[in-house]
ZAMARGU-4260 file (C-alpha; in steps of 0.2 Angstrom, whole numbers, plus 5000, padded with zeros to 4 digits):
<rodrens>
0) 4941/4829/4986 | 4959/4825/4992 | 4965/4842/5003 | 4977/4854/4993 | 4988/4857/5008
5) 4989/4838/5012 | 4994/4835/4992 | 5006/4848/4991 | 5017/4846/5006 | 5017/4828/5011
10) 5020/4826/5028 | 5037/4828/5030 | 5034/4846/5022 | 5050/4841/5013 | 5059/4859/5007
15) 5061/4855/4987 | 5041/4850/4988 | 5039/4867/4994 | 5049/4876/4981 | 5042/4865/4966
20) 5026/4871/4974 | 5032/4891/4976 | 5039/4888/4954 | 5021/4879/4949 | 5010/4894/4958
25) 5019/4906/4950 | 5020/4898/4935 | 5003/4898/4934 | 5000/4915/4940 | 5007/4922/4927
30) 5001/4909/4912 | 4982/4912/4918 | 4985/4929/4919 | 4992/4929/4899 | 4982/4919/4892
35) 4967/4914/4905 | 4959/4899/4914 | 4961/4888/4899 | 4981/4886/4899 | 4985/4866/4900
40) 4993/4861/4916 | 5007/4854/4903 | 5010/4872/4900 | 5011/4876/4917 | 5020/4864/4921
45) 5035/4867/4905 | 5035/4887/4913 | 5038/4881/4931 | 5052/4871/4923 | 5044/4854/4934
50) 5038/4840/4925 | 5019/4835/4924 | 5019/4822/4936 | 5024/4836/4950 | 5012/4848/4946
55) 4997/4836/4947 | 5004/4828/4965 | 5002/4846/4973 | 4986/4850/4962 | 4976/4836/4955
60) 4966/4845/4948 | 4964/4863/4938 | 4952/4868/4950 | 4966/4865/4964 | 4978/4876/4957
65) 4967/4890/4952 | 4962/4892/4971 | 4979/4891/4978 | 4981/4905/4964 | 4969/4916/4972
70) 4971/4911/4990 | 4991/4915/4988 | 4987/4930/4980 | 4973/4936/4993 | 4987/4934/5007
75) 5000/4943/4997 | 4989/4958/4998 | 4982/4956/5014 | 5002/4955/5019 | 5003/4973/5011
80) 4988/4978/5020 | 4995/4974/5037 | 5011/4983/5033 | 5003/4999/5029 | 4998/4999/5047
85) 5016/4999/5054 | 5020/5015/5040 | 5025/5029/5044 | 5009/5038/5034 | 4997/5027/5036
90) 4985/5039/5025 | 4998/5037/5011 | 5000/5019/5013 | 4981/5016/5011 | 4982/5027/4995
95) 4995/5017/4988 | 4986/5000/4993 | 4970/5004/4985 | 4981/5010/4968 | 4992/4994/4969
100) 4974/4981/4971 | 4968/4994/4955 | 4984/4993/4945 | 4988/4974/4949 | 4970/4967/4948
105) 4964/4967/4930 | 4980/4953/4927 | 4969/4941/4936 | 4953/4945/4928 | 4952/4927/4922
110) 4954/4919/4938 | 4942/4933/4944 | 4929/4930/4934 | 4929/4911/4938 | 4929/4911/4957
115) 4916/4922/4956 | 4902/4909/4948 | 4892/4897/4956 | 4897/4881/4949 | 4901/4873/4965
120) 4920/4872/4966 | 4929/4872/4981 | 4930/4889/4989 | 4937/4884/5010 | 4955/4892/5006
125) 4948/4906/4998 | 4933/4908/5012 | 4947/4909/5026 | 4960/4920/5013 | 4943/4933/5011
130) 4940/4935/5028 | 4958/4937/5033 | 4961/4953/5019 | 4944/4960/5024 | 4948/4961/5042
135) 4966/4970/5037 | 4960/4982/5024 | 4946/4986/5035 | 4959/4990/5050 | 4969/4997/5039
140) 4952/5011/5031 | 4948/5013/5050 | 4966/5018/5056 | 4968/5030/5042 | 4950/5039/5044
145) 4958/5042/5063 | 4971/5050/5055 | 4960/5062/5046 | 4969/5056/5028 | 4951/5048/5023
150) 4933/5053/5024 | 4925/5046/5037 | 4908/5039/5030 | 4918/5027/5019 | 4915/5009/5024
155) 4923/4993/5017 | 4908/4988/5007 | 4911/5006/4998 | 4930/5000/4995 | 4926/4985/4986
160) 4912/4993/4976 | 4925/5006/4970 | 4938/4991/4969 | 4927/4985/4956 | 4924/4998/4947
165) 4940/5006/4946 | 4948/4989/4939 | 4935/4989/4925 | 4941/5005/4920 | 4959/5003/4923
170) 4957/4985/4914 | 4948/4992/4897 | 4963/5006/4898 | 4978/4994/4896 | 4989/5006/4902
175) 4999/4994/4911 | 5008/4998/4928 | 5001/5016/4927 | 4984/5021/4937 | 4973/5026/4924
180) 4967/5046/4926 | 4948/5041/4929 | 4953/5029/4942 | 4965/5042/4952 | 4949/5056/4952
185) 4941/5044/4961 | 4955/5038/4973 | 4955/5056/4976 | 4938/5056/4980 | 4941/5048/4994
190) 4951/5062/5004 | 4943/5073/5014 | 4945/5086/5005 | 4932/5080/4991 | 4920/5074/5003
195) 4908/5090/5002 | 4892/5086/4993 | 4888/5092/4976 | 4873/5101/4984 | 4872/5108/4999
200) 4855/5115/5009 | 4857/5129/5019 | 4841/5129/5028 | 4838/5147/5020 | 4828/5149/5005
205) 4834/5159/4992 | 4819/5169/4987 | 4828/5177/4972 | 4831/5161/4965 | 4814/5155/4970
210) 4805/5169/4962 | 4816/5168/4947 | 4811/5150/4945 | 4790/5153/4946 | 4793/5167/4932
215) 4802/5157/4922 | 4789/5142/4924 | 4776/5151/4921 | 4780/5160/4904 | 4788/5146/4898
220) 4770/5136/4901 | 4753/5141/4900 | 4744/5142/4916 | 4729/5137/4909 | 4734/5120/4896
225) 4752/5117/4901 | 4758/5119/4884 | 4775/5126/4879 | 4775/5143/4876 | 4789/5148/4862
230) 4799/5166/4862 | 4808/5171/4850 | 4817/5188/4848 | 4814/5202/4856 | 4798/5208/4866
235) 4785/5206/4880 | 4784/5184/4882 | 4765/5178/4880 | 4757/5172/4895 | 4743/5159/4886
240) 4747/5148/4870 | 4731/5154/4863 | 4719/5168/4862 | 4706/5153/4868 | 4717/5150/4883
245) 4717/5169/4885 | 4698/5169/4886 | 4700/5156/4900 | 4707/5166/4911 | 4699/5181/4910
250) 4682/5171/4914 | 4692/5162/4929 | 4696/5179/4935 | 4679/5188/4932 | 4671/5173/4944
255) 4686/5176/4958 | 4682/5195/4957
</rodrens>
């Protein structure tokens, strides 16, 4: 398959190529993210206000223009990852990243959803674009955690599987431009702050509980059948669920004795 970056620039790297290039990705950005993958690249082409011919010289193909799509895109946020490490608060600037990839992300769920496939189309530039935004967003994790703004057992592989989960919810909210509540308890989740366990062991036994706990097993159980014991009202609770069960544990006793 003929190279995008050779079909798009030419060799001369001629500067109104580039800018037909720049108004046809964006073009298409914003078509696939309206009405998905299927948009003509007639359609694209009357949005980037170029003709046909120009858009299928710097992407023959569909499948050409949906990766530079993503692999454009990937750079964009790999660009803003790298900038929240020159911020002032680089805690805060790796907040606002995650929310911007939440807020921004359900837009290309069509181009999403296709590169994600196995049906053998060409993934090089998006390969060498994945890398390049996993290396800055894991800097960028690692430089806030030694700033104390994030928890420290947070790994990348955690990021993207909140990523995904946070876009589903944020996608199926259409609430637009606006982090969706949900998605910021679990941005949140992230801080320090929340980072304590729902459970927490001691190492000392409570024996109140403990006790409380075998009483209650056992007079909501028989000790001889296992079967549910029902209370109602008021009154001494029945140990045995029968006056045969009853029996059986006096004779148990008598041979112990």
């Amino acid at each position: 398959m003929t190279s995008i970056a050779t079909a798009v620039v030419g060799p001369a790297g001629r500067a109104d190529a580039r800018r037909n290039r720049a108004l046809v990705l964006t073009a298409a950005e914003h078509a696939f993210a309206e009405r998905g993958t299927g948009v003509s690249l007639a359609e694209i082409a009357r949005r980037a206000g170029v003709g046909a011919g120009t858009v299928y010289r710097h992407f023959p193909t569909k499948t050409d223009l949906l990766e530079a799509v993503m692999q454009q895109r990937l750079e964009r946020m790999t660009a803003r990852a790298l900038a929240g490490l020159r911020a002032p608060d680089v805690g805060e600037a790796f907040f606002s990243f995650c929310t911007e990839v939440i807020v921004r992300s359900p837009r290309s769920k069509a181009v999403c959803d296709l590169i994600t496939t196995d049906d053998g189309w060409p993934r090089a530039l998006m390969r060498g674009a994945g890398d390049r935004f996993r290396r800055a967003l894991d800097e960028l994790l690692v430089q806030a955690q030694r700033q104390g703004a994030v928890r420290p057992d947070l790994t990348v592989a955690d990021l993207s599987g909140i990523f995904i989960g946070c876009v589903a919810i944020q996608g199926v909210s259409g609430s637009g431009d606006e982090l969706v509540h949900p998605a910021r308890i679990i941005l949140d989740a992230l801080r320090p702050a929340a980072a304590a366990p729902v459970t927490k062991y001691t190492g000392v036994a409570d024996h109140r509980n403990e006790t409380r706990n075998e009483i209650a097993e056992e007079f909501t159980r028989c000790p001889i059948c296992g079967n549910a014991l029902w209370h109602a009202g008021p009154g001494r609770r029945a140990r045995y669920c029968s006056a045969a069960c009853r029996q059986k544990a006096h004779r148990r006793r008598h041979r112990a004795a």
